[in-house]
Backbone as JSON, one array per atom type, in Angstrom:
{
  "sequence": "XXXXXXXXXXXXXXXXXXXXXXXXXXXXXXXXXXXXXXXXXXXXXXXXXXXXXXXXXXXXXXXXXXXXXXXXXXXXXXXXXXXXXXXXXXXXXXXXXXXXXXXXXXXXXXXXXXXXXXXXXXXX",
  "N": [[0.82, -1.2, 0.0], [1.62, 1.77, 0.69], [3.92, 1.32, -1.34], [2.07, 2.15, -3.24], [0.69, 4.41, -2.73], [2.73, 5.99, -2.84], [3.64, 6.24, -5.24], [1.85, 7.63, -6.45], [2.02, 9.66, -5.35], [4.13, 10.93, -6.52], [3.23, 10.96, -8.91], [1.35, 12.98, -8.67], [2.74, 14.92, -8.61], [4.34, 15.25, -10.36], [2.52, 15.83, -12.28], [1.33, 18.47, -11.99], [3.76, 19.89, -11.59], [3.97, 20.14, -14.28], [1.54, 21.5, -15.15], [2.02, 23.68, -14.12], [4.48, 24.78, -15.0], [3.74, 25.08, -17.36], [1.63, 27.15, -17.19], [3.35, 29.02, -16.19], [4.72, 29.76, -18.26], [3.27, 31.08, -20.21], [2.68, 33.61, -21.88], [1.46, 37.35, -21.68], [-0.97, 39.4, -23.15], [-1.79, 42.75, -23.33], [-3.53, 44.64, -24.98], [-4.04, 47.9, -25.75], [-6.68, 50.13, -27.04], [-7.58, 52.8, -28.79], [-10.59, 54.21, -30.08], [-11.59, 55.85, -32.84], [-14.07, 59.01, -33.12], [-16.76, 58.11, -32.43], [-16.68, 55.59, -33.84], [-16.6, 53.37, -32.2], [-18.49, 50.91, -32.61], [-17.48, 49.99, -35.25], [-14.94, 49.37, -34.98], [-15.21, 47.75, -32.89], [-16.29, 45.45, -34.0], [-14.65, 45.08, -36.53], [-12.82, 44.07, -35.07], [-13.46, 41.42, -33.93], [-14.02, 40.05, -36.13], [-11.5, 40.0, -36.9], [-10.35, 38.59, -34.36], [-11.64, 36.24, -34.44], [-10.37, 35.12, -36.2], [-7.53, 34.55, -35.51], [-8.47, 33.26, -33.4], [-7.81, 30.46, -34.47], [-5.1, 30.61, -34.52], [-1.62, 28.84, -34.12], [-0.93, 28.42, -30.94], [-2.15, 30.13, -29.77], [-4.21, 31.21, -26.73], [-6.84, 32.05, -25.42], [-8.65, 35.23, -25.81], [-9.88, 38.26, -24.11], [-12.01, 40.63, -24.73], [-12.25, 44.26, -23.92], [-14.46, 47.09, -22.99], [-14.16, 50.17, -22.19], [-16.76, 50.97, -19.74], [-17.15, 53.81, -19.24], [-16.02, 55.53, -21.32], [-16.71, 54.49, -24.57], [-14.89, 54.63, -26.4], [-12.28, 53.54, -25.73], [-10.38, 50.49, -25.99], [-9.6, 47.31, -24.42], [-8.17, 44.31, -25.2], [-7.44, 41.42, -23.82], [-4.87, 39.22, -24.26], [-3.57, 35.53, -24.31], [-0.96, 33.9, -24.64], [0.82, 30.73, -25.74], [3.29, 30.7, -26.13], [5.47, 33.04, -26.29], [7.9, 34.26, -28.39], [6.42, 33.42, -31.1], [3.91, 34.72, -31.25], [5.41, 37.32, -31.35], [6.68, 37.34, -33.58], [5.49, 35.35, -36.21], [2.8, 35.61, -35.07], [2.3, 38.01, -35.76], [2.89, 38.32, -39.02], [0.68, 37.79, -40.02], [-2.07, 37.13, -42.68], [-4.42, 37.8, -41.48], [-4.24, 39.88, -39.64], [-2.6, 41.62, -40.44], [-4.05, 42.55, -42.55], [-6.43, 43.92, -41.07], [-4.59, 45.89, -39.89], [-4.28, 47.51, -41.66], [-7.23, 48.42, -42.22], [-7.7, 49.34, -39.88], [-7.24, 52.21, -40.05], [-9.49, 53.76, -40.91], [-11.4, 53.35, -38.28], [-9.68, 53.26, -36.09], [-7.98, 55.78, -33.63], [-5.11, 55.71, -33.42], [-1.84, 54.01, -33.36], [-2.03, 50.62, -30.99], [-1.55, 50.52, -28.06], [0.59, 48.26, -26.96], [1.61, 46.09, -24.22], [3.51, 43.35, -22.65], [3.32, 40.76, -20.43], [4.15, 38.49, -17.19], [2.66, 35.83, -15.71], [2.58, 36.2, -12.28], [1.97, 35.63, -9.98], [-1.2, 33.9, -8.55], [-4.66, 34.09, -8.13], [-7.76, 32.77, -6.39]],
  "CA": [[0.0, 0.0, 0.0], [3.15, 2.37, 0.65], [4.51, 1.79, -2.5], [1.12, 3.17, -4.27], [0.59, 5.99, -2.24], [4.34, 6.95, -2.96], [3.41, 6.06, -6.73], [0.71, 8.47, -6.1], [1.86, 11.3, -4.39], [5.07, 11.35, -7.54], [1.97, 11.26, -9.98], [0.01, 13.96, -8.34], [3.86, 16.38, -8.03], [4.89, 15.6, -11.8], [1.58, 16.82, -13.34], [1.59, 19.76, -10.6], [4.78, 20.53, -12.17], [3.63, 20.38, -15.75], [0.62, 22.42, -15.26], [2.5, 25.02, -13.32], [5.43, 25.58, -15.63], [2.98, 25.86, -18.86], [1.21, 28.74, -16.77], [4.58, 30.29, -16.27], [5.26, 30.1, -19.69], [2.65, 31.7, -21.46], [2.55, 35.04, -21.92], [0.07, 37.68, -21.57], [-0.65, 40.35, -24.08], [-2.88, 43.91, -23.3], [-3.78, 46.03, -26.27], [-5.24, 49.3, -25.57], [-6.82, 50.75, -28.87], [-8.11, 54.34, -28.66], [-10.95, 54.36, -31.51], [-11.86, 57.44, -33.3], [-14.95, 59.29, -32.39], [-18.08, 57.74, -33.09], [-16.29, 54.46, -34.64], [-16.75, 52.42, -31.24], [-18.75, 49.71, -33.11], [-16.67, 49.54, -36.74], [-13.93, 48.86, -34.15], [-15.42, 46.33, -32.11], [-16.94, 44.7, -35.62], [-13.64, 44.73, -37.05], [-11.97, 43.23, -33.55], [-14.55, 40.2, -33.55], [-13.78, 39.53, -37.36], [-10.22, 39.7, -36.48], [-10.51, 37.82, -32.94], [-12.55, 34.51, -34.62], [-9.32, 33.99, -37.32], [-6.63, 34.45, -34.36], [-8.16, 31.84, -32.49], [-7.11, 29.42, -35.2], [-3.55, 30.44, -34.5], [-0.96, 27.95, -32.97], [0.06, 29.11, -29.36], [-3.29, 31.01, -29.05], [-4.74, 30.27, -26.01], [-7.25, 32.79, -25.3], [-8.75, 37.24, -25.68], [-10.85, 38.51, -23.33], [-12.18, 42.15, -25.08], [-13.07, 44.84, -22.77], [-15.09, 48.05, -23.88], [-14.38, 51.14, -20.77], [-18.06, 51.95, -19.98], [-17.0, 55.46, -18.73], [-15.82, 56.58, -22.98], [-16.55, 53.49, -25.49], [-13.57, 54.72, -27.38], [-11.03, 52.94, -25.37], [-11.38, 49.41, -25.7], [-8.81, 46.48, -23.87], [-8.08, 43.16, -25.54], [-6.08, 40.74, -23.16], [-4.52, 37.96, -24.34], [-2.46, 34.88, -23.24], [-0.58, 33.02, -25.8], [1.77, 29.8, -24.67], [4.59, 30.96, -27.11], [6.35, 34.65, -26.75], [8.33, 33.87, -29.97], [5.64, 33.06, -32.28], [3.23, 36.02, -31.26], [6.2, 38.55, -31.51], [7.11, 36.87, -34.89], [4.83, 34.72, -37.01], [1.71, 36.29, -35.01], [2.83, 39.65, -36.57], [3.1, 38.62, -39.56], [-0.58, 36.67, -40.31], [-2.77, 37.92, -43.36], [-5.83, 38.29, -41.26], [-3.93, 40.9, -39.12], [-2.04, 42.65, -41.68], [-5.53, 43.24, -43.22], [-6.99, 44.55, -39.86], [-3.69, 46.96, -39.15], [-4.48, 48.19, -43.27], [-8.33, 48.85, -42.68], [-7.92, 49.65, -38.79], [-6.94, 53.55, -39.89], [-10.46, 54.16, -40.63], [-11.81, 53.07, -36.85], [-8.73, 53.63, -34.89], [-7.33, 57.11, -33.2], [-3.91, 55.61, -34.25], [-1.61, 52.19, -33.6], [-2.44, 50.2, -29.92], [-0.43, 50.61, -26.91], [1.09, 46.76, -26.31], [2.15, 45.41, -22.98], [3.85, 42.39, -22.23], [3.31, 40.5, -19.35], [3.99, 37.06, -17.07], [1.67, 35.59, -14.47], [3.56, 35.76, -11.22], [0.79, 35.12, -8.83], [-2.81, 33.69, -9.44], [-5.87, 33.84, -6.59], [-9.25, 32.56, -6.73]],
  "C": [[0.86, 1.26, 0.0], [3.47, 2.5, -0.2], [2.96, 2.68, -3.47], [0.99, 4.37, -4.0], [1.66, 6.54, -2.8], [4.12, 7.01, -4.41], [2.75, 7.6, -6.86], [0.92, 9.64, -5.87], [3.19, 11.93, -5.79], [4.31, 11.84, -8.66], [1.4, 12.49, -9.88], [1.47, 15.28, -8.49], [4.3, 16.62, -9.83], [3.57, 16.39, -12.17], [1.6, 18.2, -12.56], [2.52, 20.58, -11.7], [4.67, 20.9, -13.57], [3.11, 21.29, -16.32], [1.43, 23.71, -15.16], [3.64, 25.85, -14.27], [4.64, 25.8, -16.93], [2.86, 27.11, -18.61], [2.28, 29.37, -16.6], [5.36, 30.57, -17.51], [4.9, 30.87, -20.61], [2.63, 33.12, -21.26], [1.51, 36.11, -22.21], [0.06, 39.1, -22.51], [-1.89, 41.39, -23.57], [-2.43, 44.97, -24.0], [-4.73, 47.2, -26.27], [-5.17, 49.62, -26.72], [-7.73, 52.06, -28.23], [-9.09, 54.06, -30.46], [-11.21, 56.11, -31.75], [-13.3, 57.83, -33.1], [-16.23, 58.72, -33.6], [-17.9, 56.28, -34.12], [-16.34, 53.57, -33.47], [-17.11, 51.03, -31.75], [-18.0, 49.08, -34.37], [-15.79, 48.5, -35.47], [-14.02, 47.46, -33.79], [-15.76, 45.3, -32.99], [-15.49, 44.26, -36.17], [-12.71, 44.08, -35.76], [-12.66, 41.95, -33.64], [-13.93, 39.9, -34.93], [-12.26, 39.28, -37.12], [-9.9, 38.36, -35.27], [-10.51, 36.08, -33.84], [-10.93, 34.07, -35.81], [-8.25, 33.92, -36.36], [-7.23, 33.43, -33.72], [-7.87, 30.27, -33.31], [-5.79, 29.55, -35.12], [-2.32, 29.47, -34.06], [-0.79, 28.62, -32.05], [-1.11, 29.6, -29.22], [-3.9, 30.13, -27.73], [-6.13, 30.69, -25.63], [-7.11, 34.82, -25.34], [-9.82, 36.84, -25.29], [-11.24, 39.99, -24.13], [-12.91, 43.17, -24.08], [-13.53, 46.17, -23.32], [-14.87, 49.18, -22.1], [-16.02, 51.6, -20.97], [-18.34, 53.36, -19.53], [-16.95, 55.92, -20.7], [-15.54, 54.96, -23.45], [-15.34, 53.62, -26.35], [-12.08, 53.83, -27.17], [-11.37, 51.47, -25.42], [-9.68, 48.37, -25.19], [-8.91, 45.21, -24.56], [-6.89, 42.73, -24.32], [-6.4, 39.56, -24.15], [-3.77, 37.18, -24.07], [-2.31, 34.04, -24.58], [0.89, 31.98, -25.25], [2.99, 30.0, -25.71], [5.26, 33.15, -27.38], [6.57, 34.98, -28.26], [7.3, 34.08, -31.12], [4.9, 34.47, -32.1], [3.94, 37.0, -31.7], [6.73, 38.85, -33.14], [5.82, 36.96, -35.75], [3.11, 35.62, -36.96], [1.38, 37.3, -36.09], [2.36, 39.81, -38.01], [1.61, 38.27, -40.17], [-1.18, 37.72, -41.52], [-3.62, 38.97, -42.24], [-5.36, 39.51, -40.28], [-3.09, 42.06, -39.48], [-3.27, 43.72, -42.2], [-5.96, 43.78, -41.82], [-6.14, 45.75, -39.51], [-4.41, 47.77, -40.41], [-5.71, 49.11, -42.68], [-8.57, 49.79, -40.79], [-7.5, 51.71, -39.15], [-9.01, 54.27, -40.12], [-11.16, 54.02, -40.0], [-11.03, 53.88, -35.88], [-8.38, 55.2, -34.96], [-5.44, 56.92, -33.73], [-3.48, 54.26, -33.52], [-1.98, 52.09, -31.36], [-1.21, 50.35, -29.3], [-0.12, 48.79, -26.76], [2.03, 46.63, -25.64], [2.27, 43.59, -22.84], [3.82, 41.2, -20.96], [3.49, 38.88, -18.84], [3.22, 37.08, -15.93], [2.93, 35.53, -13.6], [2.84, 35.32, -9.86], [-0.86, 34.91, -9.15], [-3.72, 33.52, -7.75], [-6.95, 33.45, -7.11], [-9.52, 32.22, -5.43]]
}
């Protein structure tokens, strides 16, 4: 019985460990976009059309979109992607976001603020 438990308790520390270093791996992305006045919805229209081909990406893992309800103009995308590299790269380079930077001048106030970030502590 001893040896299973001990089986058991190595089982329960490796995946532990697995989980834990993914989450410290992935990386977290927040894109503030300033739209232009009275373009709140193009924006968010053209963010959703954008959004649905990014989540076919490799490494994507999840975007959350956030809209400030004080001035609709500002709007927050987070995202968490399990590859730095690729987002900073390949992400970059994708049609479907090429085409979105192109058509984003007639929505946007001008290009998004992007922040980098790693989880260093999680609560629930």
């Amino acid at each position: 019985m001893k040896c299973y438990y001990f089986i058991f308790l190595i089982s329960i520390t490796a995946l532990w460990s697995c989980n834990n270093s993914e989450s410290e791996e992935n990386i977290f992305v927040l894109v503030k976009y300033k739209t232009q006045q009275n373009k709140n919805v193009e924006a968010v229209s053209a963010l959703n059309t954008l959004i649905s081909e990014v989540e076919k990406e490799d490494h994507f893992i999840q975007i959350n979109m956030y809209v400030d309800p004080n001035d609709n103009s500002n709007i927050l995308l987070s995202e968490q992607w399990d590859n730095e590299d690729y987002y900073k790269t390949e992400h970059m380079k994708t049609e479907h976001l090429q085409n979105f930077i192109e058509a984003s001048s007639n929505f946007l106030a001008g290009p998004p603020e992007i922040s980098f970030w790693k989880l260093n502590s999680s609560y629930k």
